[in-house]
Backbone as XML, in Angstrom:
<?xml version="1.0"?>
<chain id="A" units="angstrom">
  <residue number="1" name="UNK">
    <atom name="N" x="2.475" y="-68.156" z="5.493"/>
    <atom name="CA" x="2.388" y="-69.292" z="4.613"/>
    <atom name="C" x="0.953" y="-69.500" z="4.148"/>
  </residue>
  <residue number="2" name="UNK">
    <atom name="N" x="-0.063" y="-69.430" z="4.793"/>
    <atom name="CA" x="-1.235" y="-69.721" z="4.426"/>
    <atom name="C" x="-1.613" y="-68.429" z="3.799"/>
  </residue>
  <residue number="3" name="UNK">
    <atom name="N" x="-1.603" y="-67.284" z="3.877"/>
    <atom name="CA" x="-1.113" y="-66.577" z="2.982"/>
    <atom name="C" x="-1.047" y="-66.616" z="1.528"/>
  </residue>
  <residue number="4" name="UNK">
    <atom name="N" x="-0.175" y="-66.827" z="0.886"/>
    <atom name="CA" x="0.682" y="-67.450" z="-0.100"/>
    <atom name="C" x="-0.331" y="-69.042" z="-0.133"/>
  </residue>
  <residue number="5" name="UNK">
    <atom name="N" x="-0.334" y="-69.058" z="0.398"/>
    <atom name="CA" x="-1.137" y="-70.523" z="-0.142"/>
    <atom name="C" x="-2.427" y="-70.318" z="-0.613"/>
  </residue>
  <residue number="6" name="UNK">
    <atom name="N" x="-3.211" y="-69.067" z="0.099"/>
    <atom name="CA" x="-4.574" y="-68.740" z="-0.334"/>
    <atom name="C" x="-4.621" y="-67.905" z="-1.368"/>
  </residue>
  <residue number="7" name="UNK">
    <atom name="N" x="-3.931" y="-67.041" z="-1.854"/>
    <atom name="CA" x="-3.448" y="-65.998" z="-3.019"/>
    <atom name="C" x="-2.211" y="-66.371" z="-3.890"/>
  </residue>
  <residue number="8" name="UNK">
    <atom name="N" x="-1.095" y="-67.384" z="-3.322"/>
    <atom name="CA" x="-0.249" y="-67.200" z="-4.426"/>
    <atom name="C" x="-0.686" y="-68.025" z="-5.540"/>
  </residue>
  <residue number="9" name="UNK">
    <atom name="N" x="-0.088" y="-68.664" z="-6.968"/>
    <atom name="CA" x="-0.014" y="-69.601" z="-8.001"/>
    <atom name="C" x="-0.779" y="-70.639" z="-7.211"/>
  </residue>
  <residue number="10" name="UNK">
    <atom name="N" x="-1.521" y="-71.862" z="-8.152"/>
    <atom name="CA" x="-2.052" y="-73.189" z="-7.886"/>
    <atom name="C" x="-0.973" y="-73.733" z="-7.479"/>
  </residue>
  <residue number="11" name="UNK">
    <atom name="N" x="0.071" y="-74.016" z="-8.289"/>
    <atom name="CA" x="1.129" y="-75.044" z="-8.540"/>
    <atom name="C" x="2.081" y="-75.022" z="-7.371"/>
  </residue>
  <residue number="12" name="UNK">
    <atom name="N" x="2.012" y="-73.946" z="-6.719"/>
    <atom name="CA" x="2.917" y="-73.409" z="-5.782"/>
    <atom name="C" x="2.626" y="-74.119" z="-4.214"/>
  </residue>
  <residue number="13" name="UNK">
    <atom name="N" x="1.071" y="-74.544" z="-4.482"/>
    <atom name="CA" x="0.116" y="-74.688" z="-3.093"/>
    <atom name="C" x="0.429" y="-76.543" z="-3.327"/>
  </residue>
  <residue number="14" name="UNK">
    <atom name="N" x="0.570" y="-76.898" z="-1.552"/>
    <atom name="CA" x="0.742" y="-77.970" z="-1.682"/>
    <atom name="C" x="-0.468" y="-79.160" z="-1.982"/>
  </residue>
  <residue number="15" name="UNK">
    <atom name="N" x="-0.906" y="-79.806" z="-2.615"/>
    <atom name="CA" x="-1.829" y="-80.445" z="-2.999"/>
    <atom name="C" x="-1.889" y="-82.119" z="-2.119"/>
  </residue>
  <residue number="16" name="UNK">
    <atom name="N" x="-3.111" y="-82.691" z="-1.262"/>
    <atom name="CA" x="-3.481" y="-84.029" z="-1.026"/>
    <atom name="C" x="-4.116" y="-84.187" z="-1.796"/>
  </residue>
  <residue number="17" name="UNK">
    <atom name="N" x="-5.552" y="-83.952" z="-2.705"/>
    <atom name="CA" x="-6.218" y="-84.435" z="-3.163"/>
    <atom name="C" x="-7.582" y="-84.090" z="-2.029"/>
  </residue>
  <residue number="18" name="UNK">
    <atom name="N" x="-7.225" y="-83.362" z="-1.171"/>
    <atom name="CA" x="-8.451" y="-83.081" z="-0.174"/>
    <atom name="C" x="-8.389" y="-81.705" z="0.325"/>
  </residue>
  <residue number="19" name="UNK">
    <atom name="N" x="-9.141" y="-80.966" z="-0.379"/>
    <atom name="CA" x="-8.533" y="-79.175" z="-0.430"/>
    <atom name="C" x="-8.989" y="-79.266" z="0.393"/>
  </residue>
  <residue number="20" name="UNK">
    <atom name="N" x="-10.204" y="-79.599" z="0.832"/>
    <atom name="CA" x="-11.193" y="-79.004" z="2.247"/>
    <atom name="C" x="-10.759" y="-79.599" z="3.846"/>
  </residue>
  <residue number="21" name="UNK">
    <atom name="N" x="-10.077" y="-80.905" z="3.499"/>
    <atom name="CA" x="-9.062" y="-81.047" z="4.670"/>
    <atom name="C" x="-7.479" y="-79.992" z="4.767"/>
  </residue>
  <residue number="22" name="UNK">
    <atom name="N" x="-6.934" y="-79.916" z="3.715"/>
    <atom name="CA" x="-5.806" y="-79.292" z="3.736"/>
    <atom name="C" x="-6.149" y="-77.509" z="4.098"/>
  </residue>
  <residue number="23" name="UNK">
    <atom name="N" x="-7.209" y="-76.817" z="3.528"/>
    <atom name="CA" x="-7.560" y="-75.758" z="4.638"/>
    <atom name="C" x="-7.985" y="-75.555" z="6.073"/>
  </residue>
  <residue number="24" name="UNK">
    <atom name="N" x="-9.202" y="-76.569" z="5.931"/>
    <atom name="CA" x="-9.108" y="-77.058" z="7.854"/>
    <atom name="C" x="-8.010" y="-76.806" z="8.891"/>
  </residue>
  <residue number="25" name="UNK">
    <atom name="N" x="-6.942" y="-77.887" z="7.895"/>
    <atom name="CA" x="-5.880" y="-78.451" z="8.818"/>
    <atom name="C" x="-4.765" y="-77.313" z="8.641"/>
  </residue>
  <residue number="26" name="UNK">
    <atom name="N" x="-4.549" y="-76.488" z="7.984"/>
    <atom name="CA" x="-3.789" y="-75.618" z="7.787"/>
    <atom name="C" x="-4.620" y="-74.359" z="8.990"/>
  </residue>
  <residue number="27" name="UNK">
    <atom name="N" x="-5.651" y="-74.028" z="8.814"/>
    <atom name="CA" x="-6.449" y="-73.471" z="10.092"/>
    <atom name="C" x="-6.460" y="-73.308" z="11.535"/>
  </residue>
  <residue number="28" name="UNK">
    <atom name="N" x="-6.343" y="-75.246" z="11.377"/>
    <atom name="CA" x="-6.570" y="-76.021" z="12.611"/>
    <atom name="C" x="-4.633" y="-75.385" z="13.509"/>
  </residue>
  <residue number="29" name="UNK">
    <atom name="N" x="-4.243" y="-75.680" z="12.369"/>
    <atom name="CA" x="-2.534" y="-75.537" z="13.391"/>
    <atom name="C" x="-2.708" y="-73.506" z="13.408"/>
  </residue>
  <residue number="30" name="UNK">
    <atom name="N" x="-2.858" y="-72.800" z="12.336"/>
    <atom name="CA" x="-2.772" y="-71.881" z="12.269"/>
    <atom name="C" x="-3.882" y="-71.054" z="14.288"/>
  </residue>
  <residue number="31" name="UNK">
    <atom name="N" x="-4.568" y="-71.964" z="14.209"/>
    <atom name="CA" x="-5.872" y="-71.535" z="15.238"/>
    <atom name="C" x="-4.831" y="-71.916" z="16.847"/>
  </residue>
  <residue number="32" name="UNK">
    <atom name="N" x="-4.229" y="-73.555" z="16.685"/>
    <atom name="CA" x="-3.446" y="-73.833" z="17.796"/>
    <atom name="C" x="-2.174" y="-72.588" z="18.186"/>
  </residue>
  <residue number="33" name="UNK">
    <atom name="N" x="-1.317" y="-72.203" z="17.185"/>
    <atom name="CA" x="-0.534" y="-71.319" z="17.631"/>
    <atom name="C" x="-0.808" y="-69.741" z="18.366"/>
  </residue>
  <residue number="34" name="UNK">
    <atom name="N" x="-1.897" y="-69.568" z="17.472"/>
    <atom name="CA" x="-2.649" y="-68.227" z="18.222"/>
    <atom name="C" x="-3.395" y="-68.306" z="19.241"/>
  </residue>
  <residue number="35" name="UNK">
    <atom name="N" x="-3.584" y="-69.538" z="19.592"/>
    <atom name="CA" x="-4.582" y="-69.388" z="20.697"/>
    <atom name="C" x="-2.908" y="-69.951" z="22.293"/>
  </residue>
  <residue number="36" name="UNK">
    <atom name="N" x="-2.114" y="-69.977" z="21.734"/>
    <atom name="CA" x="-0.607" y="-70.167" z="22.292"/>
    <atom name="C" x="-0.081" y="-68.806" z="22.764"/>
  </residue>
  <residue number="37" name="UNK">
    <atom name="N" x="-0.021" y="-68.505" z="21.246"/>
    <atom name="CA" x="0.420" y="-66.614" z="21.595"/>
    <atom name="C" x="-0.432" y="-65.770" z="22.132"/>
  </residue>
  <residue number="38" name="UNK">
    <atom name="N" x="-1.325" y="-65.731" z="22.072"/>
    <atom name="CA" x="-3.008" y="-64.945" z="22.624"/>
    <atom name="C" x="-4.018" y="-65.642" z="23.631"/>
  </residue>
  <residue number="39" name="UNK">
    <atom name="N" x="-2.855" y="-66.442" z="24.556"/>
    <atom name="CA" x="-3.934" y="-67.241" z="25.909"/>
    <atom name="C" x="-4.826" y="-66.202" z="26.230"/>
  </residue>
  <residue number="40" name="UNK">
    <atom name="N" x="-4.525" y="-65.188" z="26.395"/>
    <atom name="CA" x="-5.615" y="-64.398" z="27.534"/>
    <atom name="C" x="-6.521" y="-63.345" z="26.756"/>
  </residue>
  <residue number="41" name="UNK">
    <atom name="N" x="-6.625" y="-63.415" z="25.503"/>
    <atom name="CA" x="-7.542" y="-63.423" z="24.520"/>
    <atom name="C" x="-8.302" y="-64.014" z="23.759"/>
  </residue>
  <residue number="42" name="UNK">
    <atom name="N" x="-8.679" y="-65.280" z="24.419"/>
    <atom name="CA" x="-9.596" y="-66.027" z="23.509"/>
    <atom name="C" x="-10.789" y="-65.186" z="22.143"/>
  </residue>
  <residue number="43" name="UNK">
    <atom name="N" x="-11.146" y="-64.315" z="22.755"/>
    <atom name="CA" x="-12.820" y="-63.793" z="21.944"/>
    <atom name="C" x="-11.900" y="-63.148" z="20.939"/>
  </residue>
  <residue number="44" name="UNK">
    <atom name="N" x="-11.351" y="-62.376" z="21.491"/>
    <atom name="CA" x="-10.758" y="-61.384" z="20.402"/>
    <atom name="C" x="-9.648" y="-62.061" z="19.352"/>
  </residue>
  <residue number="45" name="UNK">
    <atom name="N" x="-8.732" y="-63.190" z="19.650"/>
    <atom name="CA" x="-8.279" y="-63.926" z="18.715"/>
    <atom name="C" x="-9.109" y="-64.829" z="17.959"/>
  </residue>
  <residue number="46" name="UNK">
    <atom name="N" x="-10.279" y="-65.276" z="18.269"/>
    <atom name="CA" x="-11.208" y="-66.567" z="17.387"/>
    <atom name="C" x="-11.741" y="-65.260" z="16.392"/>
  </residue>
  <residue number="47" name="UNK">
    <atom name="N" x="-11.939" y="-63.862" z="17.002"/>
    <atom name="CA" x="-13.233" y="-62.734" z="15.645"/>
    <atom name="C" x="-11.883" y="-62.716" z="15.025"/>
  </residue>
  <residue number="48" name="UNK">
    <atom name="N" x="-10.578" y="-62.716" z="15.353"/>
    <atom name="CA" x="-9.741" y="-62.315" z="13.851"/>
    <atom name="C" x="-9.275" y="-63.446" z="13.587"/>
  </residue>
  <residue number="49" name="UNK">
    <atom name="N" x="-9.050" y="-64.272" z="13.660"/>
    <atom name="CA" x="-9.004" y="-65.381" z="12.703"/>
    <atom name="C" x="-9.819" y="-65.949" z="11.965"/>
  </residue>
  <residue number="50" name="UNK">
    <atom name="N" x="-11.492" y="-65.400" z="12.326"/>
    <atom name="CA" x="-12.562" y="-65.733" z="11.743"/>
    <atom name="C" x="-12.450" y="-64.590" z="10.430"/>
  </residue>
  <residue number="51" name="UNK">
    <atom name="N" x="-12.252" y="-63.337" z="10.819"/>
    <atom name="CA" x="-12.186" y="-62.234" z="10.092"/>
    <atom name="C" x="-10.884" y="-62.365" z="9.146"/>
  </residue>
  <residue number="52" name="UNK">
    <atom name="N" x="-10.059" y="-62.840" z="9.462"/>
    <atom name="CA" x="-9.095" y="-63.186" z="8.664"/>
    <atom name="C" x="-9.446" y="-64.129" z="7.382"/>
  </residue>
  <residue number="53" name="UNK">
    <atom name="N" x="-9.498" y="-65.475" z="7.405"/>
    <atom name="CA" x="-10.039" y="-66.479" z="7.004"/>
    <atom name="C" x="-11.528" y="-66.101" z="5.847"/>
  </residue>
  <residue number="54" name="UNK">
    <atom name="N" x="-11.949" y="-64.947" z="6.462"/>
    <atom name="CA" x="-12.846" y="-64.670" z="5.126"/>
    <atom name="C" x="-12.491" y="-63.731" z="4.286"/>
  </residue>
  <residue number="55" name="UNK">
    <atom name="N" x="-11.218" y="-62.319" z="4.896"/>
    <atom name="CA" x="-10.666" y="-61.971" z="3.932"/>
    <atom name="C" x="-10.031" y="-62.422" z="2.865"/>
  </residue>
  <residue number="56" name="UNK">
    <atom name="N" x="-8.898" y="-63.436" z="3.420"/>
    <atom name="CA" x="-8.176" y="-64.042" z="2.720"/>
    <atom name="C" x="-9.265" y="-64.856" z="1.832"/>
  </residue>
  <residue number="57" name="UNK">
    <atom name="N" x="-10.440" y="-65.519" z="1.960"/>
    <atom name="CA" x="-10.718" y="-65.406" z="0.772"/>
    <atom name="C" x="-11.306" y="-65.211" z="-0.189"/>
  </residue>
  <residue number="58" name="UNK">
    <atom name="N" x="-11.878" y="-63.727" z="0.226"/>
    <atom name="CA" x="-12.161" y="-62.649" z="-0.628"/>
    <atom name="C" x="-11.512" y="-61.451" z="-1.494"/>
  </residue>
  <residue number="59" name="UNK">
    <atom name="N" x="-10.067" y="-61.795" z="-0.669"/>
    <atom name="CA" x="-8.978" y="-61.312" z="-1.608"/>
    <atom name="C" x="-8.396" y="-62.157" z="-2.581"/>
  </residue>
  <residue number="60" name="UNK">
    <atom name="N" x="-9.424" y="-63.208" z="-2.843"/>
    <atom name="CA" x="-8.974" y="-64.415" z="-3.888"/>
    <atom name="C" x="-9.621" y="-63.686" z="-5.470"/>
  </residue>
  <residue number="61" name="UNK">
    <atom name="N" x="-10.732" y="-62.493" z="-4.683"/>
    <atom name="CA" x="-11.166" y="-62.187" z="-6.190"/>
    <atom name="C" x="-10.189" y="-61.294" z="-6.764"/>
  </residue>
  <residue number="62" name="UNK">
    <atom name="N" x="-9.467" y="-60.594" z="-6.249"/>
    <atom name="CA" x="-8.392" y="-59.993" z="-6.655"/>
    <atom name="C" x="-6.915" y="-60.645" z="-7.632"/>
  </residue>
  <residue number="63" name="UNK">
    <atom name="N" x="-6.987" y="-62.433" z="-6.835"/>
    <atom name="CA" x="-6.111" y="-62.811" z="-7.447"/>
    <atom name="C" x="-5.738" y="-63.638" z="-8.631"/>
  </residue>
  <residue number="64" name="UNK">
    <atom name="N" x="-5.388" y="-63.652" z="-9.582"/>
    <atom name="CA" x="-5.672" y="-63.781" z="-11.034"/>
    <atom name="C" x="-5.393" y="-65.634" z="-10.703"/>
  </residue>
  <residue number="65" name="UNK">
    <atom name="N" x="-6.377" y="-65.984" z="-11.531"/>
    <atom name="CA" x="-6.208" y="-67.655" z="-11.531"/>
    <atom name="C" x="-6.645" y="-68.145" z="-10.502"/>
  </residue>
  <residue number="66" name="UNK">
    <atom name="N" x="-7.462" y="-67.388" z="-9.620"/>
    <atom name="CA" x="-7.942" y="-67.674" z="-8.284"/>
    <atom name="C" x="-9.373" y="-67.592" z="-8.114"/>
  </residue>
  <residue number="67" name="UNK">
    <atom name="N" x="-10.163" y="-67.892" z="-7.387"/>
    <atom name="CA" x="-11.699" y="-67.711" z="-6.988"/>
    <atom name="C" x="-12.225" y="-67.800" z="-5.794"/>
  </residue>
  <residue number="68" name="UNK">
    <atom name="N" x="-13.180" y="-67.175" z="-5.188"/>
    <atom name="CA" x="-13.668" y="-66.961" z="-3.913"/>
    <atom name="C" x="-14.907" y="-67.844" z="-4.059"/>
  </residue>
  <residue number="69" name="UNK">
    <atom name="N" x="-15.017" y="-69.024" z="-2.538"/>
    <atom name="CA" x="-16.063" y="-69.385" z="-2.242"/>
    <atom name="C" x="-16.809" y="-69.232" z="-0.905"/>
  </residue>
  <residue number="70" name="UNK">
    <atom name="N" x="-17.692" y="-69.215" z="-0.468"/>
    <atom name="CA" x="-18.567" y="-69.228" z="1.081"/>
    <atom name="C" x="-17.660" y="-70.420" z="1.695"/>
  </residue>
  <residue number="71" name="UNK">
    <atom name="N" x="-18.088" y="-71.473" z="1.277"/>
    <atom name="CA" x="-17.985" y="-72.789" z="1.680"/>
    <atom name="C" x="-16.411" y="-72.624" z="1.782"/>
  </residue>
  <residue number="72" name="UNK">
    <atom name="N" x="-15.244" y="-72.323" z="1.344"/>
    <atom name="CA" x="-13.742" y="-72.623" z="1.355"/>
    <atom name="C" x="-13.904" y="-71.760" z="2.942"/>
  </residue>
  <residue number="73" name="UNK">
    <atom name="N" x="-14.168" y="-70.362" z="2.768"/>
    <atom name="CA" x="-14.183" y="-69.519" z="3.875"/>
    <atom name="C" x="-14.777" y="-70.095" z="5.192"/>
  </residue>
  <residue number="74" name="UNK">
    <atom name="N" x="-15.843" y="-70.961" z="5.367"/>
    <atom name="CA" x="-16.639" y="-71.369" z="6.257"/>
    <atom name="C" x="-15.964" y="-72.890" z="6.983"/>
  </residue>
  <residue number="75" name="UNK">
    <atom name="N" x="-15.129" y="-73.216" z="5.675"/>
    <atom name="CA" x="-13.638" y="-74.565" z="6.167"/>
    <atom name="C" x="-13.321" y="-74.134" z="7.283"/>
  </residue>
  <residue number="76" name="UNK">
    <atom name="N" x="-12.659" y="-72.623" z="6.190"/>
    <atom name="CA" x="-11.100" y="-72.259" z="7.149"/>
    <atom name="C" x="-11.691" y="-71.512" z="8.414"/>
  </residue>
  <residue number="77" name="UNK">
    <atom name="N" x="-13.060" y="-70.790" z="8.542"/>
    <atom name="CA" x="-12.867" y="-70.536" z="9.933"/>
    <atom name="C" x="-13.489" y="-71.741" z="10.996"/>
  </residue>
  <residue number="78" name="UNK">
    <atom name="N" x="-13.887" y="-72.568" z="10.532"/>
    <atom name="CA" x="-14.194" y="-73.670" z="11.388"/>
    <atom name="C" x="-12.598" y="-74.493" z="11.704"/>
  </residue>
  <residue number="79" name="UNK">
    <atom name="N" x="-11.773" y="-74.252" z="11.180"/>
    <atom name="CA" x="-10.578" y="-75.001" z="11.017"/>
    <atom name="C" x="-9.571" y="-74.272" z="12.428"/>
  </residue>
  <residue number="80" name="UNK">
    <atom name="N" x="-10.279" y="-73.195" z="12.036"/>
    <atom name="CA" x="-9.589" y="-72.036" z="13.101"/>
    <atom name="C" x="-9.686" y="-72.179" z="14.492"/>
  </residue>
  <residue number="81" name="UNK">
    <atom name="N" x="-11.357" y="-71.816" z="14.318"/>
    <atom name="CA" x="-12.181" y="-72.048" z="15.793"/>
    <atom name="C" x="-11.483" y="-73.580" z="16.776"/>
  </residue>
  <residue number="82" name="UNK">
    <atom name="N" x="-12.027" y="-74.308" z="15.676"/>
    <atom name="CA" x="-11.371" y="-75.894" z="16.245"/>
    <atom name="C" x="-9.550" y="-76.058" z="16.999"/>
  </residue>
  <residue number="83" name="UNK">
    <atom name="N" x="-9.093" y="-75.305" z="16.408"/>
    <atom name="CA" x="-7.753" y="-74.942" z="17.088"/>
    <atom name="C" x="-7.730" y="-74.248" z="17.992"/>
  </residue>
  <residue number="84" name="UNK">
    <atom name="N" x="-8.456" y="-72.990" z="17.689"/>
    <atom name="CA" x="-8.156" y="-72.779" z="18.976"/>
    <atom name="C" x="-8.944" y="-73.326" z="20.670"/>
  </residue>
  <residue number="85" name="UNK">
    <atom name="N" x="-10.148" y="-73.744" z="19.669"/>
    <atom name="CA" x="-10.764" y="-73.923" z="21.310"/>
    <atom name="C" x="-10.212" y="-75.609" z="21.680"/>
  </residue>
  <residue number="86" name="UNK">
    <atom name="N" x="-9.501" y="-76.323" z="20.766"/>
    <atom name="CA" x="-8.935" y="-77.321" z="21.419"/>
    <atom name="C" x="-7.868" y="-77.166" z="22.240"/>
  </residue>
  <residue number="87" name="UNK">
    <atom name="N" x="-6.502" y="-76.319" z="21.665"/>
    <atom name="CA" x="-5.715" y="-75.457" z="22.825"/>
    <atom name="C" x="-6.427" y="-74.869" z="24.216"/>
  </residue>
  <residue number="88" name="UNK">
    <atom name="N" x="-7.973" y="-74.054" z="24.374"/>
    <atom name="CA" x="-8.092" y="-73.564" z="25.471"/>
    <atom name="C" x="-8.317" y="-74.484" z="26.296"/>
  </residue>
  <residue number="89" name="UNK">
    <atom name="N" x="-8.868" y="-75.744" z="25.503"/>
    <atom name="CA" x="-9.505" y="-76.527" z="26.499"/>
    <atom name="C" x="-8.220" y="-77.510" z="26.695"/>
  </residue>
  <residue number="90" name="UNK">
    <atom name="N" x="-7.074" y="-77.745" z="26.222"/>
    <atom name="CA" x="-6.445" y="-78.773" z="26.759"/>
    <atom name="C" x="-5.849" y="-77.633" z="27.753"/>
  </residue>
  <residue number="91" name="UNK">
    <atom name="N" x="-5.571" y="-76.494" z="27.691"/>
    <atom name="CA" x="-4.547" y="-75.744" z="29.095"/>
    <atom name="C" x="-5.791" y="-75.963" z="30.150"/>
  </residue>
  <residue number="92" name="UNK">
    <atom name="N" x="-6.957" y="-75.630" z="29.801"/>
    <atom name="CA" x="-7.801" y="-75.541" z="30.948"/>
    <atom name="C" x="-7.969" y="-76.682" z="31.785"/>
  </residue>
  <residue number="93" name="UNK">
    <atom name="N" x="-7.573" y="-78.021" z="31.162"/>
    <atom name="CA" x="-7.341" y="-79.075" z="31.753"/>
    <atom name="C" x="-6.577" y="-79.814" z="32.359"/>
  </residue>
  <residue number="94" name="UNK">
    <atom name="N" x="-5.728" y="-79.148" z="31.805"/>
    <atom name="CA" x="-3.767" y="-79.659" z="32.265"/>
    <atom name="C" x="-4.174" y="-78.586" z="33.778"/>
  </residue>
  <residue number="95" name="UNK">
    <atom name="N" x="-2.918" y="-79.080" z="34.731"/>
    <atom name="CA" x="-2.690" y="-78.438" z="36.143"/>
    <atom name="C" x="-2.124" y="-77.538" z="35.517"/>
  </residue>
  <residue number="96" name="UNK">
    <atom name="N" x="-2.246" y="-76.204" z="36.670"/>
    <atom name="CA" x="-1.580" y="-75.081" z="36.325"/>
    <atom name="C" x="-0.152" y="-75.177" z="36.518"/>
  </residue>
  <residue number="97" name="UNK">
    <atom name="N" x="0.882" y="-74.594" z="35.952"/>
    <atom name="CA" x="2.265" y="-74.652" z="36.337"/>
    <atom name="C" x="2.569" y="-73.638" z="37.334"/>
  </residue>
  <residue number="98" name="UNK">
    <atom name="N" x="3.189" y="-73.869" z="38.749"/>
    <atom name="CA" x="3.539" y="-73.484" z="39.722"/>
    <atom name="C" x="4.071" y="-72.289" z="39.504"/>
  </residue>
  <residue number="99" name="UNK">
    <atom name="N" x="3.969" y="-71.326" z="39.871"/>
    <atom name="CA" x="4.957" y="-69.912" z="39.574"/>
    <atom name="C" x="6.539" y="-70.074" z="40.257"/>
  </residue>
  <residue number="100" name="UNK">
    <atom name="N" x="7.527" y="-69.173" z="40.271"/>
    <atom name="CA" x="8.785" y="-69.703" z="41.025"/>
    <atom name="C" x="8.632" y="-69.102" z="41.747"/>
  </residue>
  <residue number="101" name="UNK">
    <atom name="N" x="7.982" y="-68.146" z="42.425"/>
    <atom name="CA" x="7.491" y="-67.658" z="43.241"/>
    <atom name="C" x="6.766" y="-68.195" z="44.411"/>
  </residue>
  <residue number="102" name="UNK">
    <atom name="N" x="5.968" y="-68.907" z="43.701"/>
    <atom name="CA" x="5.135" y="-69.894" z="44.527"/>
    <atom name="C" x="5.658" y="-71.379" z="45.053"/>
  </residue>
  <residue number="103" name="UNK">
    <atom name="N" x="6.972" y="-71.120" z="44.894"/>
    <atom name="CA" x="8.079" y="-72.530" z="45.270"/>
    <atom name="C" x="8.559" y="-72.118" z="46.430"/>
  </residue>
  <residue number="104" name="UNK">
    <atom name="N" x="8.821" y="-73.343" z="47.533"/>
    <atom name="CA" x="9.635" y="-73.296" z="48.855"/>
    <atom name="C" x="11.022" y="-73.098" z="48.502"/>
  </residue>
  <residue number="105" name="UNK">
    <atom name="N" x="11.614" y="-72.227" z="49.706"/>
    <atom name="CA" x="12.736" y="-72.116" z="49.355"/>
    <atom name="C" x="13.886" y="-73.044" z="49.925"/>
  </residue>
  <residue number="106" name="UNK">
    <atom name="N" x="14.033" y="-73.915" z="49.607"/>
    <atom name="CA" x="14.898" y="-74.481" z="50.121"/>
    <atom name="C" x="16.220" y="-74.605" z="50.828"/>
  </residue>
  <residue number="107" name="UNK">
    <atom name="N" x="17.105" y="-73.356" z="49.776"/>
    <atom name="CA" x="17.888" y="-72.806" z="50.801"/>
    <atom name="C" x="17.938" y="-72.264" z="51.886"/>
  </residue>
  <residue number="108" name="UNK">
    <atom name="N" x="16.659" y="-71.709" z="52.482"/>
    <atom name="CA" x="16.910" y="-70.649" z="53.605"/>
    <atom name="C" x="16.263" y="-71.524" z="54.959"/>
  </residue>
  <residue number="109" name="UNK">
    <atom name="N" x="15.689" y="-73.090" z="54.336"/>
    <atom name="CA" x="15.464" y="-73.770" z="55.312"/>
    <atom name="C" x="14.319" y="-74.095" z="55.813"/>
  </residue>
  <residue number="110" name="UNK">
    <atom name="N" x="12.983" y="-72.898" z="54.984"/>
    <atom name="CA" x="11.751" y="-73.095" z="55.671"/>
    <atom name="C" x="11.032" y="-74.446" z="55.080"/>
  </residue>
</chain>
């Protein structure tokens, strides 16, 4: 989706009136899910979403009706970063969840 939002049509992209929040925040969730799917990769998921985030939009010069800026690119990977390191740091804070392994067994009585 962000995708298509960074390369497809204007009209197509959803509009607030606050592009530089609506990339952030499109970032920001995009940064929370990967740092979900890729717990035990922090470094290596923040360089490609950073690396991502400036392709995408430098493949804006490619796209007709479109334009590449520093500053849009420097949003979205701050938008990124911020997701994900708010995910590491809320698991790192929450208790760990017990393994089932690491549970008494109750049936056998001990």
């Amino acid at each position: 989706m962000i995708g298509f939002a960074t390369l497809g049509p204007l009209h197509y992209r959803p509009h607030t009136g606050r592009p530089d929040l609506e990339r952030f925040g499109a970032f920001f969730l995009a940064g929370v899910c990967f740092a979900i799917g890729f717990a035990k990769s922090p470094y290596r998921t923040a360089v490609a979403m950073v690396f991502a985030a400036i392709m995408l939009e430098a493949a804006q010069v490619l796209a007709p009706g479109r334009d590449a800026h520093w500053h849009d690119a420097v949003v979205k990977s701050l938008g990124a970063l911020s997701g994900l390191s708010a995910t590491y740091a809320m698991r790192r804070a929450l208790p760990p969840k017990p393994h089932p392994n690491d549970l008494p067994d109750v049936l056998s009585g001990d």
